[in-house]
Structures are given as structure tokens and as C-alpha cells.
FIFI-319914 format. One line per field, with one value per residue (C-alpha): y, z, x; residue in one letter; residue number from 1. Coordinates in steps of 0.25 Angstrom, whole numbers, m for minus. Each point is the difference from the previous one (the first is absolute). Example, Ala and Ser with C-alpha at 12.3 -4.5 7.8 and 13.67 -1.06 7.14 Angstrom:
BEGIN
c2: c(m18_14);
c3: c(31_m2);
c1: c(49_6);
aa: c(A_S);
i: c(1_2);
//
This chain:
BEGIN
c2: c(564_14_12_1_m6_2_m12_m1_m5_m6_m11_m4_0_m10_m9_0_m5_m10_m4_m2_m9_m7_m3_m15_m4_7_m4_m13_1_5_m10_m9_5_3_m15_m2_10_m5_m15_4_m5_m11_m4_m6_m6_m9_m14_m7_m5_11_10_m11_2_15_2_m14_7_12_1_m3_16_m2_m12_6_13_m8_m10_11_13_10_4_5_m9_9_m4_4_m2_5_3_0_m7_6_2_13_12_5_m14_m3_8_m8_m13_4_7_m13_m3_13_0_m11_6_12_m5_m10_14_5_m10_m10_m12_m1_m9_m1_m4_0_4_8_1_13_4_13_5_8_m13_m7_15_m6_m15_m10_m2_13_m5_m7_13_5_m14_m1_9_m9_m12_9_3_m16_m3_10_m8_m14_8_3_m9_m9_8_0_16_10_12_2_6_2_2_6_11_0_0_m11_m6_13_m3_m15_m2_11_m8_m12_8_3_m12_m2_13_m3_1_12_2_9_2_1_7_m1_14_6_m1_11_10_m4_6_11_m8_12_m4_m15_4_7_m10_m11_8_3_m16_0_7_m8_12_m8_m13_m9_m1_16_m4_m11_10_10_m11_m5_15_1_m13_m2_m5_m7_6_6_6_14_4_4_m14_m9_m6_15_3_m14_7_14_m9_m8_11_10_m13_m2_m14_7_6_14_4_m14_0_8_m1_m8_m16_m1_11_3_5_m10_m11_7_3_m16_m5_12_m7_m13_5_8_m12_m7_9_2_m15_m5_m2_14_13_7_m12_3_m10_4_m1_13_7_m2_6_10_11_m6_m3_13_5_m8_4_14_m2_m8_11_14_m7_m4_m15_m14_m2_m15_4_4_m15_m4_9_m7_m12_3_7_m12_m9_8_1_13_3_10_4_8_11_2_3_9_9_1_4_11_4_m3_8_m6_6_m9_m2_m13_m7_m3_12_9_m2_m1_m16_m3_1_16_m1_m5_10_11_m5_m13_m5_7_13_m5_m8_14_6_m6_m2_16_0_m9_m8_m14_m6_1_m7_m14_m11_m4_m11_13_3_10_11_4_12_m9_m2_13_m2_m6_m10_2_m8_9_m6_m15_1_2_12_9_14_11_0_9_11_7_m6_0_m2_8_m8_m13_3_9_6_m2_16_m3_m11_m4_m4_3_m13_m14_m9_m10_0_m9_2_m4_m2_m9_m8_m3_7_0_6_9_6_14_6_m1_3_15_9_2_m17_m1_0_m7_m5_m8_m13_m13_m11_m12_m11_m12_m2_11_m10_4_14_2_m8_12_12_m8_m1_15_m1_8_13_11_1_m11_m7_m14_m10_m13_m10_m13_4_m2_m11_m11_1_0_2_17_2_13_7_10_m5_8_13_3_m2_9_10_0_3_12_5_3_6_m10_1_m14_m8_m13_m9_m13_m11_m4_7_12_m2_8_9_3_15_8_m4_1_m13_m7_m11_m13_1_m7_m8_m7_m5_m14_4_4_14_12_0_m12_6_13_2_5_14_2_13_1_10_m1_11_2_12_m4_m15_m4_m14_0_m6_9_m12_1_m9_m10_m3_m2_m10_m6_m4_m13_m2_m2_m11_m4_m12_m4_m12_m8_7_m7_4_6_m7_6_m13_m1_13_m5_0_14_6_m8_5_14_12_13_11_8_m10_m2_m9_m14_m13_0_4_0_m6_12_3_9_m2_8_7_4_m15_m1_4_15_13_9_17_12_13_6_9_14_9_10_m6_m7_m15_m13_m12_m10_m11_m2_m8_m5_13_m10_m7);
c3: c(308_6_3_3_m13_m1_0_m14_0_11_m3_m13_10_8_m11_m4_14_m2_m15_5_13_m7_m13_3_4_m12_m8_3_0_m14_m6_4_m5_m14_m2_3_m12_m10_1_m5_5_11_m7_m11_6_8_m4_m7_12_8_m9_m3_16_m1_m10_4_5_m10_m10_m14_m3_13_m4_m15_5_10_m9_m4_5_m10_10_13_10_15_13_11_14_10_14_m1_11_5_15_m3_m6_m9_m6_m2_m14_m6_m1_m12_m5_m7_m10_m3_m4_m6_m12_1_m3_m11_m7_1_m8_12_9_17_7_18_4_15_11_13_14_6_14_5_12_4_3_6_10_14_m5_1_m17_0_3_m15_m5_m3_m5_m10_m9_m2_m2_m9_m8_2_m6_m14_m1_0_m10_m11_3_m10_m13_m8_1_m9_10_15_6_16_6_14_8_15_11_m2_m14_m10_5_2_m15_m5_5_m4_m14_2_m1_m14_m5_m14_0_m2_11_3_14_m2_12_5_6_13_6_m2_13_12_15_1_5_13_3_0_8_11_3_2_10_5_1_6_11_4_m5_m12_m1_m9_m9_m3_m3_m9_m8_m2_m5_m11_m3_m3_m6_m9_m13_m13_0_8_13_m2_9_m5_9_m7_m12_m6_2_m9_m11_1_m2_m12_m7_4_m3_m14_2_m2_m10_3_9_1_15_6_m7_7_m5_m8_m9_m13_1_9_m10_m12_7_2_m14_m3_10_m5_m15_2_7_m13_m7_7_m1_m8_m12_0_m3_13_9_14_10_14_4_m9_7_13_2_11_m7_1_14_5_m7_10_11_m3_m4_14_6_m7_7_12_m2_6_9_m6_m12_7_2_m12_m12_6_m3_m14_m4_4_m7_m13_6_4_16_5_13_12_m1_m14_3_12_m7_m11_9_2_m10_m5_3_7_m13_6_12_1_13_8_m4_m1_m1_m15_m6_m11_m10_6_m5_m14_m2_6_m13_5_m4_m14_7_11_m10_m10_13_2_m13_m3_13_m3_11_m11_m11_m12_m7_3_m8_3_m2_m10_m5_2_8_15_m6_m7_15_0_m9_3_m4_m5_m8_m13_m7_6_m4_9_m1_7_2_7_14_13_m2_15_11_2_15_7_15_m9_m10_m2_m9_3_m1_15_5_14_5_m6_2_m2_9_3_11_1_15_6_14_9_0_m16_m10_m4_m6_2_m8_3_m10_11_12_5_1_14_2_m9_10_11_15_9_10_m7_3_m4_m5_m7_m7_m5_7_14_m2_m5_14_9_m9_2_15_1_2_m10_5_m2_m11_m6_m12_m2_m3_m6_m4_m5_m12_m11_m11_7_12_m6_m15_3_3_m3_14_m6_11_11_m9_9_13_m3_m7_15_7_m8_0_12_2_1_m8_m6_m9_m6_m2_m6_m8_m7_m10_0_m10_m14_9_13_4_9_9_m2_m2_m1_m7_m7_11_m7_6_7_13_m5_m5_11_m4_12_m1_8_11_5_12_5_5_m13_m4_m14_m11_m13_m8_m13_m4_1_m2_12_10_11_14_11_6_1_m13_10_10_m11_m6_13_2_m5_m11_3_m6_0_2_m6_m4_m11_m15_m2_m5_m12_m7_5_3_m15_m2_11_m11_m5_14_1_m12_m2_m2_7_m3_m7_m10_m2_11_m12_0_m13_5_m9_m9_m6_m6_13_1_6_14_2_m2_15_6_4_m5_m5_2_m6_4_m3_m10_2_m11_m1_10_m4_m5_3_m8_5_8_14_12_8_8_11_1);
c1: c(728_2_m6_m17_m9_m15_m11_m1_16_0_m11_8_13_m9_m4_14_4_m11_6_13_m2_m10_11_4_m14_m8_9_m2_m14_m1_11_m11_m12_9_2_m14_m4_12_m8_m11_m15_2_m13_7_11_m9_m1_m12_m7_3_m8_m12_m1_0_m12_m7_m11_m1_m11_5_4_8_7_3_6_9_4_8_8_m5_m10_3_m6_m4_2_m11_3_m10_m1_m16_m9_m14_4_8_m6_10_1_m14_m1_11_m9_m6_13_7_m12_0_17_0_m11_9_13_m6_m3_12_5_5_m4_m2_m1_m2_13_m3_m5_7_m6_m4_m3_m7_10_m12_m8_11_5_3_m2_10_m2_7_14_m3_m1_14_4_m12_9_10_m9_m9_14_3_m14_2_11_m6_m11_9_10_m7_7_m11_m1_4_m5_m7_m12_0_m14_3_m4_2_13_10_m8_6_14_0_m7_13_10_m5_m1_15_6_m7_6_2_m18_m6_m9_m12_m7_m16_m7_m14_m1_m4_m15_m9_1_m6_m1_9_13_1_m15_8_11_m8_m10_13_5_m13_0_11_m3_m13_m10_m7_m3_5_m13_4_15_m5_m9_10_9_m10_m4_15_4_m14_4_8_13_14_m4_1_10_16_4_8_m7_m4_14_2_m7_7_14_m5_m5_13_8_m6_m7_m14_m6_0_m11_m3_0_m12_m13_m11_m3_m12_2_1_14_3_m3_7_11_0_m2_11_11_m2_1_12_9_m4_6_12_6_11_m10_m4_8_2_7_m1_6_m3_13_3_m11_4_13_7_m8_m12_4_3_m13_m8_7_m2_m15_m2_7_m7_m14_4_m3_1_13_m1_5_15_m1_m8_8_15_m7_m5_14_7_m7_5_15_m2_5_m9_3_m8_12_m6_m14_5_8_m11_m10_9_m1_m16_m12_m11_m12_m12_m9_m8_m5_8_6_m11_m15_m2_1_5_m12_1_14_m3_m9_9_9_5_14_0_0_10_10_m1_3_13_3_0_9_10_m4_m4_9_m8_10_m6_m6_m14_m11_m5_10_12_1_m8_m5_m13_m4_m5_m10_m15_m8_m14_m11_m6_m8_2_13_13_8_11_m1_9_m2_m2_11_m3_m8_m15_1_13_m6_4_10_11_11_14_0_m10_3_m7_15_11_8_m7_m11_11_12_10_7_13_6_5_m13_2_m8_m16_m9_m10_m12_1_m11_m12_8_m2_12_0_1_12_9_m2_8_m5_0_m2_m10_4_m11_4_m13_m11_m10_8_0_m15_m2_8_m7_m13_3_4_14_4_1_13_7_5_9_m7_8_m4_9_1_m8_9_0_9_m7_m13_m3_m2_m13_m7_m3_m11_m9_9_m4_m12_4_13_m9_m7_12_5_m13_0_12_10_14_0_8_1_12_m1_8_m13_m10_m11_m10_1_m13_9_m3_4_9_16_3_13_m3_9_11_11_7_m12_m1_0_13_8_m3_0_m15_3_6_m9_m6_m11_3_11_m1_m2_1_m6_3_m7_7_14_m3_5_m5_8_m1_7_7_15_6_7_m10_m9_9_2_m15_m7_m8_m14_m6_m14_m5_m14_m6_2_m5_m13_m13_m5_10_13_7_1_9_11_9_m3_2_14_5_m7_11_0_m12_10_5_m15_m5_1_3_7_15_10_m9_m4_14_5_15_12_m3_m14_m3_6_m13_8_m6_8_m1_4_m1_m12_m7_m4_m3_9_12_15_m6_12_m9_9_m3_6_m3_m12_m5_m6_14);
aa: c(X_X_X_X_X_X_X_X_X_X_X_X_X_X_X_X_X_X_X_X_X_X_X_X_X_X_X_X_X_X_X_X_X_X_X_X_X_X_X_X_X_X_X_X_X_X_X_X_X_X_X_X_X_X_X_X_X_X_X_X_X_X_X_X_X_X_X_X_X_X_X_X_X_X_X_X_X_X_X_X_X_X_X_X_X_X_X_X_X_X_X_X_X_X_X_X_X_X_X_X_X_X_X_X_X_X_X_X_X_X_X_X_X_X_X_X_X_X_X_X_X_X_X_X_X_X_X_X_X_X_X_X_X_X_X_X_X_X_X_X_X_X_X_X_X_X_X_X_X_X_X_X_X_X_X_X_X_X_X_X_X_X_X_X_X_X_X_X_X_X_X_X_X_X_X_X_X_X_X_X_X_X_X_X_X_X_X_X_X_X_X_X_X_X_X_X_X_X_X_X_X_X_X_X_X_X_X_X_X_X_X_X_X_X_X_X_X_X_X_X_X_X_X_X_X_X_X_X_X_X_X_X_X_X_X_X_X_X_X_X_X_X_X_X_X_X_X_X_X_X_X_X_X_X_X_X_X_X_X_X_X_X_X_X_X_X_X_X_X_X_X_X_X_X_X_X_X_X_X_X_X_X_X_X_X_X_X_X_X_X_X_X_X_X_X_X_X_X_X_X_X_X_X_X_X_X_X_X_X_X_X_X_X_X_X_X_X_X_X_X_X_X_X_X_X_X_X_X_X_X_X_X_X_X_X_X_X_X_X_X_X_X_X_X_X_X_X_X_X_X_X_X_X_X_X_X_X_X_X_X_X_X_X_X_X_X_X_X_X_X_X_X_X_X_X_X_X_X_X_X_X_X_X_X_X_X_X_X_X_X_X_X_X_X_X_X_X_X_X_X_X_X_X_X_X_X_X_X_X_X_X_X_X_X_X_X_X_X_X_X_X_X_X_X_X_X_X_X_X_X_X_X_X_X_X_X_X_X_X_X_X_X_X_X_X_X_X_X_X_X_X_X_X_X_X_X_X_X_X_X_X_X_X_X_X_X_X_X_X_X_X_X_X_X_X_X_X_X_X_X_X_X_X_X_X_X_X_X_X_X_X_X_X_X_X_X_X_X_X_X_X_X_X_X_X_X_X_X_X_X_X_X_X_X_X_X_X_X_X_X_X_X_X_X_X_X_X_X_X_X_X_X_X_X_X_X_X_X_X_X_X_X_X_X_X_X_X_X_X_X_X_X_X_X_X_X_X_X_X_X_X_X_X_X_X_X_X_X_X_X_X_X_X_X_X_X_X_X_X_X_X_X_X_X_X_X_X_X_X_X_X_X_X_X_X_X_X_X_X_X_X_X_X_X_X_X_X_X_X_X_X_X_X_X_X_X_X_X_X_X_X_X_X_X_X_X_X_X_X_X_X_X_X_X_X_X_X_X_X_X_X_X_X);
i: c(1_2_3_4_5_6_7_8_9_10_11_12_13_14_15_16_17_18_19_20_21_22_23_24_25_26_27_28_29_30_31_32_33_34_35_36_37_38_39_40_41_42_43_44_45_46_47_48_49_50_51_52_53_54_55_56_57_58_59_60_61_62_63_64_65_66_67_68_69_70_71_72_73_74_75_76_77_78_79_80_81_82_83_84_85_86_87_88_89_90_91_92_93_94_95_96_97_98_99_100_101_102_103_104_105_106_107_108_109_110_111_112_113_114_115_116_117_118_119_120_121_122_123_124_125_126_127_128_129_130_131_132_133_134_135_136_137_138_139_140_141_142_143_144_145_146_147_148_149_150_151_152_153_154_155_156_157_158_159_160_161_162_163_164_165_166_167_168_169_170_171_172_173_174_175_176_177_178_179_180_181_182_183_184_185_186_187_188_189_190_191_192_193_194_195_196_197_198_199_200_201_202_203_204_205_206_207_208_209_210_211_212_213_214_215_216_217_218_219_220_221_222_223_224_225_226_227_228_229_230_231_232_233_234_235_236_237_238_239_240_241_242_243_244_245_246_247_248_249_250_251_252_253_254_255_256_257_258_259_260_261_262_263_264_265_266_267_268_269_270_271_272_273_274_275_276_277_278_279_280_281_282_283_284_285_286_287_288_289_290_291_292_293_294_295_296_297_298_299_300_301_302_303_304_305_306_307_308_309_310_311_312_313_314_315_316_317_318_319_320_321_322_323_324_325_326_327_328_329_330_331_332_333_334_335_336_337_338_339_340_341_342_343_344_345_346_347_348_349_350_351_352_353_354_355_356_357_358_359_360_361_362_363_364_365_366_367_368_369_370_371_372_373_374_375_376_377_378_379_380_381_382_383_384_385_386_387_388_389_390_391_392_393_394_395_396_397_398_399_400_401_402_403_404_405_406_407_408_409_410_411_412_413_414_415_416_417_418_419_420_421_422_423_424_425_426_427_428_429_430_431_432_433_434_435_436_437_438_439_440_441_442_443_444_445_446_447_448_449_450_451_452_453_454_455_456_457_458_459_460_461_462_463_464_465_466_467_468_469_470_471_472_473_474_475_476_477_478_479_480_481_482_483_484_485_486_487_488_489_490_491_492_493_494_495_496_497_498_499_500_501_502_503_504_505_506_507_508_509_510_511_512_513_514_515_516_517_518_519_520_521_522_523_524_525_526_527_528_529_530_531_532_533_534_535_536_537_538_539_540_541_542_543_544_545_546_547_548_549_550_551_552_553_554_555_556_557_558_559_560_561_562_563_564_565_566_567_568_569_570_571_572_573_574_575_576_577_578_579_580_581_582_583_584_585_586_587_588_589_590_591_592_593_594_595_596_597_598_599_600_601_602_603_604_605_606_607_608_609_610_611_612_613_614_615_616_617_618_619_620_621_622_623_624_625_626_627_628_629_630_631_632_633_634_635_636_637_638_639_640_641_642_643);
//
């Protein structure tokens, strides 16, 4: 291609990239699912005592329909427990399906249950190296659920972090069943979520006790329902409805409401309707496809949301043959405006932001921009542009009315004609020391760009120990390695937030650079996060020292350590050693940390499993020369910048 091309052609040029590396694999992918649908029900090819096992327990109208496959039979798989706030509302939630889909003309049955943890429990526990991996066990169990072939079509019931994509790939690998995803909705607002953050630091800093910190927290964290911050599991439900697996505007109103419960019963009747006995078939396979991909990326990135889900979207686009690369979501956010300002990000929450005109507004937004394919199959039916409509209750009755067509809150959310930046929340940087990520939606302009001496910590438990001690003065590129997911299942490192907060507060030019995770609610701070290749791996990470001078660079994407290239290659790879993986249960993910693949082929398990072939299943990234609106584009791939 030659000569400069706009946004609008250059996110159909990117999608085309997508199509064409992802060709073998997707291919393969839906040769599978078409010999699903061409057999017809599973349900009736199972053999006598097979299905007597299946309706054994089934009251007599059970049994009837499933003696038979002209009624669609529904699977429900739920991440409920009452431990985690978003997931408490569900309890009541598979009762209430069931009556809805018998209405609609079909059966349900709970096909099984997936666990669920609450990262913001297990934040600086040893339970949060489970974390990362609990998507790929979540994905395992959905599997086992609707692996007994009695199904004709799938609810998922999941809310939070790892749960949404975990529950979707499982989903995936059944993608000749229509699929819906049913939320539960964000808790009312609580203590305004600066108040939150200034009475951490404040902890932090030994000038409140923790009986205030704890008062603060259950001020802010009060109640049935998604915490209300844009961290990762809100950032879930933005990609779910954007994606087309919600109903739209499914995804913010509060649990226990009227709307919330029709737009319940609504779900469930609608995946009813679209199995092979209804009239508007809709396998999820045929919903989630490289434009549906990219619309996520483009949502996640128009509202500056979770960095997971540079990890987390690779994952889900594999599992449906499609290679989605960090490359991709680097030169979209080029081209993407950043049209939302939600905590961390701002000071609003995301109940602020649903009133302000939610994602309707943001997806008619993009949509009027060019920035979305509207030419996408959903769970409603076809076309994005329906998701710009909202839900309401007249009457007791359900209905869709036009939406928002200009914001109600310019602080929260904003027209693509006045963006708050005019490029996306996410970068993805290049150098000599790999490439990461960093969320640069709540960074400050004057902190983009950042050079300075590295200290080097092979834990957050040892650097939180040298701030605590008062150690960390000057400027400084913090550096904490031996983070990533072979070394110990990626855990989040939110808890450095505060104590890094401190340090540039008062003055101090600081950066971090980690082969490990920031929470979905990082702030402030520039940091490079996800270094791949990790330390564990023998990547460069491994061999900083302290004293390094490094650059990260925001603007230019650029992570590099001023060390000449040959005396860095000449020194040894630190390695840690730590004691053996037990507690909390780590012992029993040995294997996942053995086998897990690189953040940015999305830190699984799964491998080559997921249908990957040809040379981004080598464990090397591929790059390309970035986007810029306006500027001569080359699409093509070429090699490893890092190499």
C-alpha cells in the first residue's frame, strides 16, 4: 500500500492483516465448528443410556422435552460463589433462567459450575500466583460443562478479571453453540474512589491507622456487584457488549433492579431463540470473528482500560483461529481516541460513565467515526449499530429505545470530534529490553517520557521493603523482574501502586519496569509492564543492573536500556532462587508454570492446541511499522524488534 491513508482505512487495512495471517488457523477453526453444525443436535446422536443419564434427575417436563431434539435444551455454567461481590447476585440467577427459557419455548439445565477468585482479596497473597492460570482452568472447566452434549445452546454467568475470558474460551471450543454472556452489573457508588486513593497513600506513609484504611475500603467496596472502578472485570463487560455477547446495554445497570432482571429473563430468552430450532441460528463461532476482535480492541482502547486484556484478547482470538498480535493493538491505538475518563483514569466510576451515556454513546461514537465494524453478527442480531440503543422497563415490560446521541458529562465522556487524547489509553513499546505494555491513559503528560538509573528488586515484597526503609530516593526506573508467568503465574503487582505514587509525589522522576502484571486500576505511574521475554526466560530484563540507565518513552514507544548491545549480551542472566511453590495451592499449578507461553501470545497453557500454526507459534513476535494517521503505512510483518 502507498501513500498516507486516514483511520477509518487503515482499521479495515488492519483487520485484513489480521484475516490473512489468521487464514489457516480460522479456517480450521470453522471447518470444525461446520461439521459440528452439519450433525445436527449432539443430543440425538447420544445413545440410549447416555441420554436416560442426562434427564435422570429432570422433573417429568424435563424428561419429555429431552427425550427429544425439538426443543433446545440450554446450558448454564456459573462462576457464582458468595465470597466475591460481583458474583453474589448470580445465586438466584439460574432459577430465574431456567422459567425464562421454558417460556421461550426451550429447556435448561445447570451444566456446571467454574471457580472464581477475587484478585482484590488475594493482592500480595501467595493465592495470587493462581490468578493468571484460573483462566485457563475456568476455560478447562466450561469445557468439562458442556462437554456432556446434551446442549443445544450456552449461558455464561461471569463477571470479574480472568472469569469473562476463561468462561469465553471455554465457549470457543464449543463454537457451533450460540452463546450469550449474562452480567450482574456494578455496585451502587460508594466512597469517591480519589478519597480511596489518598487515604492508601496516606497508609502508606504511616499517617493513618489501619482501622481508617479499613473504613475507607469498606466505604468503597460496600455491596452486591462489580467494584466500580474501570479495572479489569468492567473492562470485561465494555468487551462483551462491543463484542456482541450481551444484550445491548446489558452491561452496567445495578443488580437487584428491575432492568436488571428483565434484561435477564431477556438473555435467556433470546439464546432460545437463536438455536438450530429457531430461525435466527447464531453459533458463537460466527460472532466472534477478527471484526469482532478488533472491535474489542478499539472499545478497550477508546476508554483507556485494563492492560490484561493485551494478554487476555490474544487468548480469546486464538481460541477462535484468529492470531491477534500486540503489534495490532499498538498501531490501533494510533489510530483510536481515548473518548472516556473513569477511575483509574479520572475520578468518575463507571456508574458516572453509564449515566454520562455509557457504551451506547461510546460504541455510536465510533461507529459514526468509522472507528467499529458495524458489519458484525451479534447475540441480537446483525449489525453493531443496535448497541446504541437502551434498555428500559415501560410498563413491566422490556423494551429498546434510541440512545444518548451527545454526552451528558464532558469530564467523563466525550465525542471522538473532542477527544481527551487523540490517540488510545494503551502502548505497546519496543527496545533492546523487549517490548511491554503500558497503560498511558492516567499518566500525566509530563511523566510520559521518562530516563533514569535502575533499581533492581526481584520481588515487590523486597522493593516495598527498601521504599519502606527510605531508600528510595532520586530518580528512579524500578525494576522488578522475575514476575512473569513461568516464574510465577504473573501476579498482579497493584500493591506497588501507593508506594510509587509516594515517590513521584514528591518529586521524584519514577518509572516502573516489570515482567509481571499491574492490576486492571494501575494509575499513575509510567509503567512498563508484561516485559516479554521474561526474566525466567532468559530475556534481557534478566540481565539489568542497578545503576542502568533506562528510557521509557511513551511517545515514541520506545523501552530501552543505555547499555552497549555486546556488553549486555556478554553478562549473565540473573536467576532467582526461591524456595519451592507451596502454599495456597501453588504446588498444584507446577505444570501451568512449566508450560505457560509468552504474555504476548496470551500468557496459556493451551499452545498449539488452540489451532496456532506456522511462525507465531515459535514463541517470537512479530512487528511492523507503525501506524500513524496520516503517514506512508507498510502492513507487513517483519522481525522481532527486541532480537
Amino acid at each position: 500500500m502507498n501513500g498516507p491513508i486516514g483511520p477509518i482505512s487503515a482499521i479495515q487495512e488492519i483487520t485484513a492483516r489480521i484475516a490473512r495471517r489468521s487464514e489457516l488457523t480460522r479456517t480450521a477453526y470453522l471447518e470444525r465448528v461446520s461439521e459440528a453444525i452439519a450433525a445436527g443436535p449432539a443430543r440425538g446422536r447420544l445413545g440410549c443410556s447416555n441420554l436416560a443419564h442426562g434427564f435422570a434427575a429432570g422433573d417429568a417436563q424435563e424428561k419429555t422435552a429431552l427425550r427429544g431434539t425439538t426443543k433446545p435444551n440450554i446450558a448454564i455454567v456459573s462462576a457464582y460463589n458468595d465470597l466475591l461481590s460481583a458474583h453474589r447476585p448470580f445465586e438466584n440467577y439460574p432459577a430465574r433462567i431456567k422459567k425464562s427459557v421454558i417460556r421461550a419455548g426451550g429447556i435448561a439445565q445447570f451444566a456446571g459450575g467454574v471457580p472464581a477468585m477475587c484478585d482484590g482479596i488475594t493482592q500480595g497473597r501467595d493465592g495470587m500466583q493462581l490468578s493468571l492460570f484460573s483462566r485457563d482452568v475456568i476455560a478447562m472447566s466450561t469445557a468439562v460443562a458442556l462437554s456432556h452434549e446434551m446442549f443445544d445452546g450456552a449461558i455464561m454467568l461471569g463477571v470479574c478479571d480472568k472469569i469473562v475470558p476463561g468462561l469465553l474460551i471455554g465457549a470457543l471450543a464449543f463454537g457451533h453453540l450460540p452463546t450469550v454472556l449474562i452480567p450482574a452489573g456494578p455496585m451502587t457508588s460508594g466512597i469517591p474512589n480519589g478519597e480511596k486513593a489518598r487515604i492508601r497513600k496516606q497508609f502508606e506513609q504511616g499517617l493513618v491507622d489501619r482501622q481508617t484504611l479499613l473504613e475507607a475500603e469498606a466505604a468503597s467496596y460496600h455491596g452486591p456487584g462489580t467494584c466500580t472502578f474501570y479495572g479489569t472485570a468492567n473492562s470485561n463487560q465494555l468487551l462483551m457488549e462491543v463484542m456482541g455477547l450481551h444484550l445491548p446495554g446489558a452491561s452496567l445497570p445495578n443488580p437487584g433492579t428491575e432492568l436488571r432482571d428483565a434484561l435477564t429473563d431477556a438473555a435467556a430468552a433470546r439464546v432460545t431463540g437463536v438455536t438450530p430450532q429457531g430461525s435466527e441460528y447464531t453459533p458463537i463461532a460466527h460472532v466472534i470473528d477478527e471484526k469482532a476482535v478488533v472491535n474489542g480492541v478499539v472499545g478497550l482502547l477508546a476508554t483507556g482500560g485494563s492492560t490484561n486484556h493485551t494478554i487476555h484478547l490474544v487468548a480469546i482470538a486464538r481460541a477462535a483461529g484468529i492470531t491477534l498480535t500486540w503489534d495490532d493493538i499498538s498501531d490501533l491505538g494510533r489510530l483510536v481516541p481515548l473518548l472516556s475518563r473513569i477511575y483509574p483514569n479520572g475520578s468518575a466510576d463507571v456508574n458516572h460513565f453509564h449515566a454520562a451515556g455509557g457504551i451506547g454513546l461510546l460504541i455510536r461514537e465510533l461507529l459514526d467515526a468509522g472507528l467499529l465494524h458495524d458489519d458484525v453478527q451479534t447475540i441480537a442480531g446483525p449489525g453493531l449499530r443496535r448497541y446504541t440503543e437502551e434498555p428500559v422497563v415501560v410498563d413491566g415490560s422490556l423494551a429498546w429505545r434510541p440512545g444518548p446521541t451527545r454526552t451528558l458529562d464532558a469530564d467523563v465522556l466525550r465525542p471522538v470530534s473532542d477527544p481527551f487524547s487523540p490517540e488510545g489509553g494503551i502502548r505497546i513499546v519496543h527496545g533492546n529490553l523487549g517490548q511491554a505494555v503500558v497503560k498511558v491513559s492516567a499518566v500525566a503528560p509530563e511523566h510520559l517520557v521518562i530516563t533514569a538509573p535502575a533499581r533492581v528488586f526481584d520481588t515487590d515484597a523486597d522493593f516495598l521493603t527498601t521504599f519502606r526503609a527510605g531508600d528510595l530516593d532520586g530518580d528512579a526506573v524500578v525494576v522488578i523482574r522475575h514476575q512473569g508467568p513461568a516464574a510465577n503465574g504473573m501476579p498482579e503487582l497493584h500493591g506497588l501502586t501507593s508506594a510509587l505514587g509516594i515517590m513521584q509525589d514528591r518529586g521524584q522522576r519514577v518509572a516502573l519496569v516489570t515482567d509481571g502484571r499491574m492490576s486492571g486500576a494501575s494509575g499513575a505511574i509510567p509503567a512498563a509492564i508484561h516485559v516479554t521475554p521474561e526474566a525466567a526466560a532468559g530475556g534481557p530484563i534478566a540481565r539489568i543492573q542497578d545503576g542502568d540507565v533506562i528510557t521509557l518513552d511513551c511517545l515514541t514507544s520506545t523501552l530501552q536500556v543505555d547499555v552497549e548491545p555486546a556488553v549486555l549480551a556478554a553478562r549473565p542472566i540473573v536467576t532467582r532462587t526461591a524456595a519451592p511453590a507451596f502454599g495456597a495451592g501453588r504446588e498444584l499449578f507446577a505444570a501451568f508454570r512449566s508450560t505457560v507461553g509468552p504474555a504476548d501470545q496470551g500468557a496459556t497453557v493451551f499452545g498449539d492446541t488452540l489451532g496456532m500454526l506456522g511462525s507465531a507459534s515459535n514463541g517470537a513476535s512479530t512487528h511492523h511499522s507503525g501506524i500513524e494517521t496520516g503517514i506512508s503505512l507498510d502492513l507487513g510483518t517483519s522481525e522481532r524488534r527486541y532480537a
